[in-house]
VOKE-124510 format. One record per residue (C-alpha): x, y, z. Coordinates in pm, whole numbers, padded with zeros to 5 digits, always signed. Example, Ala and Ser with C-alpha at 12.3 -4.5 7.8 and 13.67 -1.06 7.14 Angstrom:
# VOKE-124510
+01230-00450+00780+01367-00106+00714
END
This chain:
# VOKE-124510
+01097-06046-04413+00749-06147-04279+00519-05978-04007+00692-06276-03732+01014-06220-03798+00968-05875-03760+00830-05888-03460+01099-06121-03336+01357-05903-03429+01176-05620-03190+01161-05830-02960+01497-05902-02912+01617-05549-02960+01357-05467-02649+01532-05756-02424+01900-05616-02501+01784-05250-02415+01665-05377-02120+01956-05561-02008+02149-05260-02116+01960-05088-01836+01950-05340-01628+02341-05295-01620+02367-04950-01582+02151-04975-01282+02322-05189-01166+02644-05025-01152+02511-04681-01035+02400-04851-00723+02763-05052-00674+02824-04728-00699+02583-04548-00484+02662-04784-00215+03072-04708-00271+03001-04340-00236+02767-04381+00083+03088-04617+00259+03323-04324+00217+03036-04081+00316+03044-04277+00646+03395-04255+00685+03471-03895+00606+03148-03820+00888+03225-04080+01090+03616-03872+01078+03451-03556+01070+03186-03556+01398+03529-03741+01626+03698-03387+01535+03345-03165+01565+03229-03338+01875+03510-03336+02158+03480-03291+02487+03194-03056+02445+03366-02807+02284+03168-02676+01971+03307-02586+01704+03259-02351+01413+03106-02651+01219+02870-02765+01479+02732-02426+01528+02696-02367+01142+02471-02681+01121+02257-02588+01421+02210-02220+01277+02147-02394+00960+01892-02604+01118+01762-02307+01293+01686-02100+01002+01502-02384+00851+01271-02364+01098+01366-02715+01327+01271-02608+01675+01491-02594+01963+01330-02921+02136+01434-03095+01769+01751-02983+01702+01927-03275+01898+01684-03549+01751+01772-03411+01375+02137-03432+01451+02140-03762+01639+01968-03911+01401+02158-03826+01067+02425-03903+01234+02344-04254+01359+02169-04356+00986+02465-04210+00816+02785-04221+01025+02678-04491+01283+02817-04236+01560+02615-04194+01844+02681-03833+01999+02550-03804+02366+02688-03453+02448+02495-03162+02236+02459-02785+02305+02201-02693+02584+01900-02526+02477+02006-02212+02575+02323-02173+02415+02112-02286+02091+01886-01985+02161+02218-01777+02189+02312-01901+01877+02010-01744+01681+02153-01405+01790+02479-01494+01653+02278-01549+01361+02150-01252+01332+02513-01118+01387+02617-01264+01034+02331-01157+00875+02426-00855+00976+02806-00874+00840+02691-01038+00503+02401-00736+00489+02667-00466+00525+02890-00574+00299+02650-00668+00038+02559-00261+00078+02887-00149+00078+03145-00431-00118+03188-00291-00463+02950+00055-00370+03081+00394-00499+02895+00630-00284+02957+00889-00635+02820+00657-00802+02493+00749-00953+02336+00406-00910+02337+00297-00557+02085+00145-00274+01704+00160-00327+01574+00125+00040+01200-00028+00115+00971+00010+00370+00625-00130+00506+00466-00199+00848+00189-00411+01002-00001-00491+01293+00004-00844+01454-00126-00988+01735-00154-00640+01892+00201-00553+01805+00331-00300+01520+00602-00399+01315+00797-00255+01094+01009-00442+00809+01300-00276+00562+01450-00441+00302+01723-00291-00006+01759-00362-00334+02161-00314-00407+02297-00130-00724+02374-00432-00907+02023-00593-00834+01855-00828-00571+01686-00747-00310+01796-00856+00090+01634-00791+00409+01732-00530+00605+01512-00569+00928+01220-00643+01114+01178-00508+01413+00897-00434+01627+00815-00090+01752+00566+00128+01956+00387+00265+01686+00337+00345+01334+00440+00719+01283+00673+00845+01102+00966+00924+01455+00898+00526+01549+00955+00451+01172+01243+00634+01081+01391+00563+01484+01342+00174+01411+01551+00247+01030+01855+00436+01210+01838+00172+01533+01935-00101+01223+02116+00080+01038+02388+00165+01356+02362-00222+01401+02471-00248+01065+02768-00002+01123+02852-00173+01390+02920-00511+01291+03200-00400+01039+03507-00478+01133+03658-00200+00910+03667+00153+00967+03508+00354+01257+03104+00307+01358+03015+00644+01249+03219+00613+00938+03054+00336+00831+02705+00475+00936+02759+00765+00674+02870+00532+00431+02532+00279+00467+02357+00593+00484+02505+00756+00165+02456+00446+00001+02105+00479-00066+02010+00671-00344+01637+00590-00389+01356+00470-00187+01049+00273-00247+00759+00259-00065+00368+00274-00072+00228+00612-00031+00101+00623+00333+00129+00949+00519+00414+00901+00708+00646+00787+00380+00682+01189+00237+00798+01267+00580+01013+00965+00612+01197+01036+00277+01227+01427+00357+01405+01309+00661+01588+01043+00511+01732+01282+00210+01834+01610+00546+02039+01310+00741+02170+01169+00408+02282+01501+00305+02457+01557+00667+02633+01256+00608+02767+01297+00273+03070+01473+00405+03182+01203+00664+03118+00900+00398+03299+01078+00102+03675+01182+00125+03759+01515+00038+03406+01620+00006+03482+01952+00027+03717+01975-00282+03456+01909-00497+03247+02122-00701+02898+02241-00591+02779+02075-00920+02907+01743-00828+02791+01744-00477+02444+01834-00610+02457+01540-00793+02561+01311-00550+02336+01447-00252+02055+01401-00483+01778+01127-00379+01463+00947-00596+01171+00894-00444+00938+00627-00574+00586+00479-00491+00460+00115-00538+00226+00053-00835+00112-00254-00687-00114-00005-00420-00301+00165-00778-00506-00217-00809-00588-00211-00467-00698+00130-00462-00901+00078-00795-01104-00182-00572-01217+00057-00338-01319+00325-00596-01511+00100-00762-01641-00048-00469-01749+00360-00414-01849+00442-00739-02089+00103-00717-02247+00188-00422-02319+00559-00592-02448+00384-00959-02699+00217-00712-02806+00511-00529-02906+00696-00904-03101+00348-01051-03309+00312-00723-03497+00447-00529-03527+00235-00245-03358-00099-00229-03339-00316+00152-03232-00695+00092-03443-00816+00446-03248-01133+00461-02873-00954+00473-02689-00777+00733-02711-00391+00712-02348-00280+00587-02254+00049+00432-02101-00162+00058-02304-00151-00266-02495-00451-00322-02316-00546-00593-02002-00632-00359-02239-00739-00089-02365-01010-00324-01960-01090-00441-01898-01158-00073-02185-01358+00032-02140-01542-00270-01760-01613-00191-01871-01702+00197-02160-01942+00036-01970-02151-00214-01573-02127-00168-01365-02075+00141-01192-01789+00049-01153-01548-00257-01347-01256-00450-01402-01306-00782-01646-01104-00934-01618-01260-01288-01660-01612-01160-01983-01472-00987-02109-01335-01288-02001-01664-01500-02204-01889-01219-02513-01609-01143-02793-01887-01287-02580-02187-01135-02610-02002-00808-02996-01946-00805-03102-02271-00926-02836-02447-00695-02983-02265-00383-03349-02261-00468-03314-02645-00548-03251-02679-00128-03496-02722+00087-03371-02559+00420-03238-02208+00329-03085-01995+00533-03076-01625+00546-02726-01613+00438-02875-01805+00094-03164-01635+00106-02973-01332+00112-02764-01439-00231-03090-01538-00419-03242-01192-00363-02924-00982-00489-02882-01232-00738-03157-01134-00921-03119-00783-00945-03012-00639-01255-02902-00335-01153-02667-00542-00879-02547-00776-01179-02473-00499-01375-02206-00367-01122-02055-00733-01093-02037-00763-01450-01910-00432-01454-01588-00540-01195-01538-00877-01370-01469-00644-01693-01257-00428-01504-01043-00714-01362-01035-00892-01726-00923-00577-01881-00764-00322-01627-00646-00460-01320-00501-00827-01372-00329-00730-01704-00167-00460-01540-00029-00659-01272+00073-00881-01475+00254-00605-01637+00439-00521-01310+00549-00879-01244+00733-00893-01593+01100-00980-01578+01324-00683-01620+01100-00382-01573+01228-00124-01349+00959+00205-01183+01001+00466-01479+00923+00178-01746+00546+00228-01644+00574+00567-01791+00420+00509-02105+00183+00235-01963+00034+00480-01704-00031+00767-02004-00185+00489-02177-00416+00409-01888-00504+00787-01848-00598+00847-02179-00816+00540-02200-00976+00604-01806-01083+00983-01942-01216+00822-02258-01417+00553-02123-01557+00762-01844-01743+00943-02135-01845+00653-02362-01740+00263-02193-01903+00113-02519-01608-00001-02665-01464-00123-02358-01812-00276-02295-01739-00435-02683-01402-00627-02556-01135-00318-02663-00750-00433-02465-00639-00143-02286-00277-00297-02336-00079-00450-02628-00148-00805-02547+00168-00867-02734+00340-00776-02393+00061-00844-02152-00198-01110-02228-00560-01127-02099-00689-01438-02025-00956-01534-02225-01166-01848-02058-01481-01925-02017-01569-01615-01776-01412-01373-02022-01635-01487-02299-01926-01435-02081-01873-01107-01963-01817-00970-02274-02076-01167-02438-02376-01004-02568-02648-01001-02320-02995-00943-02543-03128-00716-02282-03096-00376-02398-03191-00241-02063-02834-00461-01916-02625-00376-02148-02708+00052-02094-02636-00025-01708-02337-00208-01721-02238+00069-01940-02341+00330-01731-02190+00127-01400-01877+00132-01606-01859+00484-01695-01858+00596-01326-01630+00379-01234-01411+00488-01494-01418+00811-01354-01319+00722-00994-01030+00543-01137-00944+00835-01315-00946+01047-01076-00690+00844-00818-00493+00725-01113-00369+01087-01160-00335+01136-00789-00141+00849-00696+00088+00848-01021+00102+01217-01050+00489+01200-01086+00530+00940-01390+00241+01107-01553+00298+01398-01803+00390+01687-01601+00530+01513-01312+00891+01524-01216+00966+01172-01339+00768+01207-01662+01055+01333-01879+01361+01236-01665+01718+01315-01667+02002+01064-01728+02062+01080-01375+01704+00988-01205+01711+00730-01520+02027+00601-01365+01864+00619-01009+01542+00420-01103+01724+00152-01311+01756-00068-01043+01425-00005-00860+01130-00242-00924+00812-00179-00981+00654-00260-00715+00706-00277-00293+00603-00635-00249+00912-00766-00163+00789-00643+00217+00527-00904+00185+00760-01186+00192+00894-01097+00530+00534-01010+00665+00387-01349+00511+00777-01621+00732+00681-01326+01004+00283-01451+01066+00386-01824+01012+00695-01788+01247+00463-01636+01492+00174-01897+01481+00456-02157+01521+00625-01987+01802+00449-01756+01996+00676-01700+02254+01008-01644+02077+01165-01306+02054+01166-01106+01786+01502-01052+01734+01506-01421+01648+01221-01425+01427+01417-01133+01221+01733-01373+01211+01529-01670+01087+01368-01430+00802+01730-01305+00724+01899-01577+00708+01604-01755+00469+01578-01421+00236+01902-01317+00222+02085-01665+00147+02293-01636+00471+02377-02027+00419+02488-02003+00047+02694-01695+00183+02886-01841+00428+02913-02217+00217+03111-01980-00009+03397-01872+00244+03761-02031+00256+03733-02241+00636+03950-01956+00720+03684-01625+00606+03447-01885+00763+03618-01887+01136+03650-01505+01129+03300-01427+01093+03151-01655+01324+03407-01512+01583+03346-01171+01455+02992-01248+01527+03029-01475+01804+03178-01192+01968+02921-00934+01873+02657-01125+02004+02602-01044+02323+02577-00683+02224+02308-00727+02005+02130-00882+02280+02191-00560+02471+02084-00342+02274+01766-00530+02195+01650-00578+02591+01687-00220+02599+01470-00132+02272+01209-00379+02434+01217-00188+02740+01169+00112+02505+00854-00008+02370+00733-00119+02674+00717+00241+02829+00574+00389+02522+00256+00143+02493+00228+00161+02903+00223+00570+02802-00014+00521+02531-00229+00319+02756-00248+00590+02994-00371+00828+02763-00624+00585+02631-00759+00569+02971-00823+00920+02986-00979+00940+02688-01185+00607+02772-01284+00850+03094-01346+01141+02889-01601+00950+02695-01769+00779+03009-01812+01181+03086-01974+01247+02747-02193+00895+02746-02325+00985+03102-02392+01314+03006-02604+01211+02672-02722+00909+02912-02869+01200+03152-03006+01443+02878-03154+01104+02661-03349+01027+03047-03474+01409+03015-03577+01414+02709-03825+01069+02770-03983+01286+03016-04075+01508+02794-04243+01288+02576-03960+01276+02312-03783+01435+02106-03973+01758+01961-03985+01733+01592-04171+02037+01439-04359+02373+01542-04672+02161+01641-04510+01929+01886-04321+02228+02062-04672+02398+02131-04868+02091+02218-04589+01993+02466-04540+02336+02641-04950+02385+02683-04978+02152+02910-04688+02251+03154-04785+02455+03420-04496+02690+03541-04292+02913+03318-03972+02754+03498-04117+02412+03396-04121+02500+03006-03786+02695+03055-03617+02371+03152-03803+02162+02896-03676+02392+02558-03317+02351+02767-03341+02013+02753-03431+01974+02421-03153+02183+02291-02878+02049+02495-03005+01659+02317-03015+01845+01971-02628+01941+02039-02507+01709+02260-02665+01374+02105-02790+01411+01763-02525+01699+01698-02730+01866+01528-02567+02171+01346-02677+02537+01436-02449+02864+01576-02335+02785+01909-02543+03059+02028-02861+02877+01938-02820+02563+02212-02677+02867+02513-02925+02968+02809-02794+03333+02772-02535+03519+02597-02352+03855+02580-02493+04133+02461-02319+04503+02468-02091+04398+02732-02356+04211+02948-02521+03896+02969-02851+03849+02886-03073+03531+02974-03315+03400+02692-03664+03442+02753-03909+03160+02718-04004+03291+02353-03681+03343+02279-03583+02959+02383-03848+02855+02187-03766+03042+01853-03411+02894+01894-03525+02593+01912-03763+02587+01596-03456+02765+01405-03251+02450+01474-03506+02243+01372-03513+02378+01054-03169+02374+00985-03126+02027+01086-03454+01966+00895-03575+01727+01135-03886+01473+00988-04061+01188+01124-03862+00877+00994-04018+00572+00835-03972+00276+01026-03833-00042+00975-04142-00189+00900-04215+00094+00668-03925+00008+00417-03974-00164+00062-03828-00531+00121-03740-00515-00249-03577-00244-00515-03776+00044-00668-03590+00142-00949-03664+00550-01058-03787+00649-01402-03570+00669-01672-03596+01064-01713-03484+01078-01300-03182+00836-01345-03072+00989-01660-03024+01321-01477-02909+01185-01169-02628+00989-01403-02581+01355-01574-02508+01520-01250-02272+01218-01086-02021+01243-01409-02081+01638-01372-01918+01650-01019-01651+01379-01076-01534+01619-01380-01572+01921-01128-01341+01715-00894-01102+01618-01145-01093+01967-01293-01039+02029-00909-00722+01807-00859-00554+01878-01151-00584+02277-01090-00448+02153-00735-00145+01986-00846-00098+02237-01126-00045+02514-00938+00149+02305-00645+00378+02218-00942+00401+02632-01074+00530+02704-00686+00783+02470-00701+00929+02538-01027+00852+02929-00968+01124+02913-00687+01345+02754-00900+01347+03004-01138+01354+03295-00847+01663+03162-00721+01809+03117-01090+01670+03288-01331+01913+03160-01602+01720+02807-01569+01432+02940-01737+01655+02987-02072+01654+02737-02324+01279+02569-02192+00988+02503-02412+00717+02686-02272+00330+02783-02316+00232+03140-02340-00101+03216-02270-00133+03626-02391-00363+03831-02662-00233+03962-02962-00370+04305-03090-00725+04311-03157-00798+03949-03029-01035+03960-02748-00940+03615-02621-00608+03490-02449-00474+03223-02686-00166+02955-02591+00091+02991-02778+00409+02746-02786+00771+02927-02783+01115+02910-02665+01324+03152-02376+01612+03240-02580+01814+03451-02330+01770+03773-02038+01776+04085-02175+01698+04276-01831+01789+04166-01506+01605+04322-01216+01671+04364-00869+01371+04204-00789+01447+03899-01001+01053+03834-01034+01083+04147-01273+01340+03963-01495+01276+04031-01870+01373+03719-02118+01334+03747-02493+01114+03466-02605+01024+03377-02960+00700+03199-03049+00691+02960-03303+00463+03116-03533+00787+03334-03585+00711+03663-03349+00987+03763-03095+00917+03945-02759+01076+04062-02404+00864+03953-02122+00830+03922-01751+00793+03551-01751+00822+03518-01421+00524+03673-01356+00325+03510-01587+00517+03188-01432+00349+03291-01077-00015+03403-01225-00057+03086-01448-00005+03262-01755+00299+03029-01820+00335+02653-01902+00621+02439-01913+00655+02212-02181+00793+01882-02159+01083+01832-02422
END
């Protein structure tokens, strides 16, 4: 067949395909148009039985709440409704609800959030069980208000909102107030069983928390577990038929901390640990055309840089990856102003280039792997186990040598976790060919190291080896297996809650929470899932509810409204109390002036006091002096140093003039006060110190962040040993069995030396149980009775984890 025939034949193969198509177009939309007549029919049926002589109906509420919830205003509801149903049904409906019963039915809203929350808690929920409820937690401030937001992941996975509610203030009574205030709403809109009953049950229910590790959470969850075990007895039938064993095991709680809070908290050490590196390589460093601040100038130039080019973000390796794009860009302009002026300086420093290089490699290699690590699929809190050690044991290494990580070395398998490698990766770990660069990035990254280090074993102290969730038992495995890894789910709420109140300021609160609930928690899909009979009994259930809810919120508002009018008071007073202490400095500050200043040394004492006449005259003029030293500059000093007299053997005696003045000389030299250099006086650019003088100062940085490491882990050590040490004094029998260290001498050896063994019974049991003896054998083969306990309480005994 020739080339034309060929391409006739395609040709008419691509005309029958497309009257093939043409067709089947064709009949979709015969049959589109079919499908939208009956549409019309079945709505135009449908709103004649919805729409009747103003009587709403189940149906007609469920589509405003819908609408609601999707964020349609109140002012739109009517158009949205009219208008679908004049395009589709060609009904037009003149009689709608009135704006206030739509605002009413946002509360009724919230009452079927409320149904669908508590069974979701409770539907399927053994309170036995060892898997049950993990309850979050966060607040924020906004717009001058404090608010505090719950949410729970169930047993069987997914997390729902529990509440958000707005409260006076941020410690831990508002907190855990504002958590049993929804939790008795919860309780309450069961139809089953008693309120209190089903308050112990919700209670019960929840078997671990998660949370970030603010001050009031500890005292939250200590509270939490005391009320959850006072409960146990009204949730659980027959509680008191079972054994102590078993109700040990079900009164038992997990408490967990967000991982997500470790990056953040890296920032700010490194942010620290910057501004530090800076203080050892120079001397004296003032950029003239920035803003004084108390960063390093290695974030200073990060955020100027951000503020210059892109309208929001901080991305230190993009910074680093543009630093000559940046210059030439800026110095190409003709009209600079400070803030570019500002850039160009930093910019050019190496030492401030080292620290941003220094963070880029950080974020390439530490922190955006590992939350990438946190967001993966299927990961629960104690799955970070092994990824934490992991991070430990490279931390302590690189804070001693960062040359490999300097090099490009993964701190994680990128087989699981992946690190992207673009353009700015390549150029941070590129090699520089400045020898002088590449020893300060180094060095920036060592300290920074450190800092990490140090919080890393702080803040995950308990999945770390050692801690109590390090090695844990089948039942805290159980616990944790449904909590994540993270507590970002709070952010969610926090992120609808600033939109909802930019949108609509004045709405209440209670109806912002419904909105959020209904969005998070799938309230719609919920209730689209009911027989039309389960439908009708909830919205009467919560129809009914309603105006209780309302109730109880008017009064909660009222609450809050005494507390910040209280707090407000108090403010005043103190706002008094420091009008007091200004006009006193104010006063002293005028004094001083007269005296021509603040004296400074020896020499400007005497030269002042020689020329005042009267005694009484240079009496009131060291008084005056000292009263600025302790009132204003605060200068330190015993409190007997700044008095006019003081008692001696049972009587008071007034200082003489010499004895004002020595006082004041001894507080000079304590405070060691020096002429200052001016402003004018300062080096507008760095002066970097000599080799020799940074190498020592670098020395005796890593020095004291060991010291304070060596510090914390002593700390937590023998915080741990108390703990476990009243374990043991209550049952001695739980020391049998464990793998332990034994730090003791052996005949002859002048050195205590650990040694690992095993408790193999008690051969002596003391009234004192402290006393105990156990027979432990050491595996090197040797067998010996001991006071362990002792040794437990002196240090002289280890645990070991099995």
């Amino acid at each position: 067949m020739s080339l034309q025939q060929n391409k006739e034949v395609e040709n008419r193969e691509d005309i029958n395909i497309s009257l093939m198509e043409m067709e089947e177009k064709s009949k979709q939309l015969n049959k589109d148009k079919q499908d939208l007549a009956e549409l019309k029919v079945l709505m135009n049926e449908h709103v004649i039985t919805t729409f009747q002589d103003g009587k709403y109906t189940t149906e007609i509420r469920e589509v405003i709440m819908d609408l609601l919830s999707m964020n349609v205003s109140l002012r739109k509801v009517d158009n949205v409704i009219k208008t679908v149903l004049t395009k589709l049904a060609g009904k037009d409906v003149q009689q709608l609800p009135s704006n206030c019963l739509k605002s009413h039915l946002l509360v009724e809203a919230r009452s079927l959030a409320d149904i669908q929350l508590a069974e979701a808690m409770l539907i399927g929920q053994d309170c036995t069980a060892t898997v049950g409820n993990c309850l979050h937690g966060d607040g924020t401030s906004k717009f001058h208000k404090h608010y505090q937001d719950f949410e729970v992941t169930l047993a069987h996975g997914g997390t729902m909102t529990l509440g958000l509610v707005e409260q006076g203030g941020g410690d831990t009574e508002a907190t855990f107030n504002s958590f049993l205030y929804r939790i008795r709403e919860l309780a309450e809109a069961m139809k089953d069983g008693t309120t209190e009953q089903n308050f112990a049950k919700l209670i019960a229910s929840l078997k671990t928390t998660m949370s970030d590790q603010g001050p009031i959470n500890p005292s939250f969850n200590r509270e939490l577990k005391t009320m959850r075990e006072d409960l146990l007895p009204v949730a659980i039938e027959n509680w008191h038929n079972l054994s102590e064993d078993s109700k040990a095991q079900i009164g038992s709680m997990s408490n967990f901390y967000c991982k997500m809070h470790l990056i953040v908290n890296f920032e700010e050490e490194a942010k620290k640990a910057l501004k530090t590196f800076e203080q050892i390589i120079v001397q004296e460093s003032k950029n003239k055309h920035s803003f004084t601040t108390n960063e390093s100038g290695a974030a200073r130039l990060v955020r100027t840089a951000c503020k210059a080019f892109t309208t929001r973000g901080s991305d230190e390796a993009a910074v680093y990856y543009h630093r000559h794009h940046i210059v030439d860009l800026i110095q190409s302009l003709p009209n600079q102003n400070q803030l570019l002026k500002a850039i160009v300086a930093d910019a050019q420093e190496k030492v401030y280039l080292a620290g941003v290089r220094a963070l880029g490699i950080i974020d390439k290699t530490v922190t955006g792997p590992f939350w990438r690590l946190l967001c993966r699929s299927g990961s629960n809190i104690l799955s970070l186990n092994d990824h934490l050690l992991n991070m430990k044991i490279h931390f302590e290494r690189w804070s001693k040598d960062a040359s490999s990580l300097l090099e490009g070395e993964t701190l994680f398998n990128e087989d699981l976790v992946e690190r992207h490698k673009d353009l700015l990766y390549e150029d941070l770990f590129r090699e520089s060919g400045d020898e002088d660069f590449q020893v300060r990035t180094q060095e920036a990254l060592e300290l920074i190291m450190s800092s990490m280090l140090i919080l890393l074993e702080r803040q995950a102290a308990d999945q770390l080896p050692g801690g109590k969730y390090w090695n844990p038992s089948e039942e805290v495995r159980a616990h944790a297996s449904n909590v994540p890894t993270t507590n970002v789910v709070s952010e969610r709420d926090f992120a609808m809650l600033d939109l909802l109140i930019r949108q609509k300021p004045a709405a209440r609160t209670l109806s912002h929470e419904a909105m959020i609930m209904w969005v998070h928690n799938g309230t719609v899909q919920w209730l689209d899932s009911m027989s039309p009979a389960e439908k009708e009994e909830k919205m009467t259930q919560a129809r009914k509810s309603s105006s209780d809810i309302l109730q109880r919120y008017q009064a909660r508002r009222e609450a809050i409204k005494r507390h910040r009018q209280d707090t407000l008071l108090k403010k005043q007073e103190q706002k008094k109390e420091k009008e007091k202490d200004k006009n006193k400095k104010v006063t002293l500050t005028n004094k001083v002036a007269k005296l021509g200043g603040v004296w400074r040394s020896a020499t400007e004492v005497d030269s002042h006091l020689v020329f005042m006449q009267s005694e009484k005259d240079k009496v009131f003029a060291l008084v005056a002096q000292l009263q600025f030293h302790k009132n204003v500059l605060k200068a330190d000093g015993g409190k007997e140093l700044f008095q006019q007299s003081v008692t001696r053997s049972g009587k008071s005696h007034h200082y003489s003039l010499a004895e004002l003045r020595l006082n004041l000389l001894e507080v000079l030299t304590i405070n060691q006060v020096e002429t200052g250099e001016t402003e004018e006086e300062l080096q507008p650019a760095l002066t970097y110190r000599s080799e020799e003088d940074t190498h020592a100062r670098l020395v005796e940085e890593k020095h004291k962040l060991a010291e304070k490491l060596k510090a914390a882990r002593q700390k937590r050590e023998m915080q741990t040993r108390k703990i476990t040490l009243s374990e043991y004094l209550e049952n001695p029998d739980k020391l049998v069995g464990q793998r332990v260290q034994h730090n003791c001498c052996e005949e002859g050896e002048t050195m205590p030396i650990w040694y690992n063994a095993t408790v193999l019974q008690i051969t002596e049991r003391k009234p004192n149980a402290i006393n105990t003896l156990f027979k432990i054998k050491y595996d090197v083969g040797d067998v010996w009775n001991f006071p362990l306990l002792k040794d437990l309480q002196i240090g002289d005994l280890k645990m070991l984890e099995i």
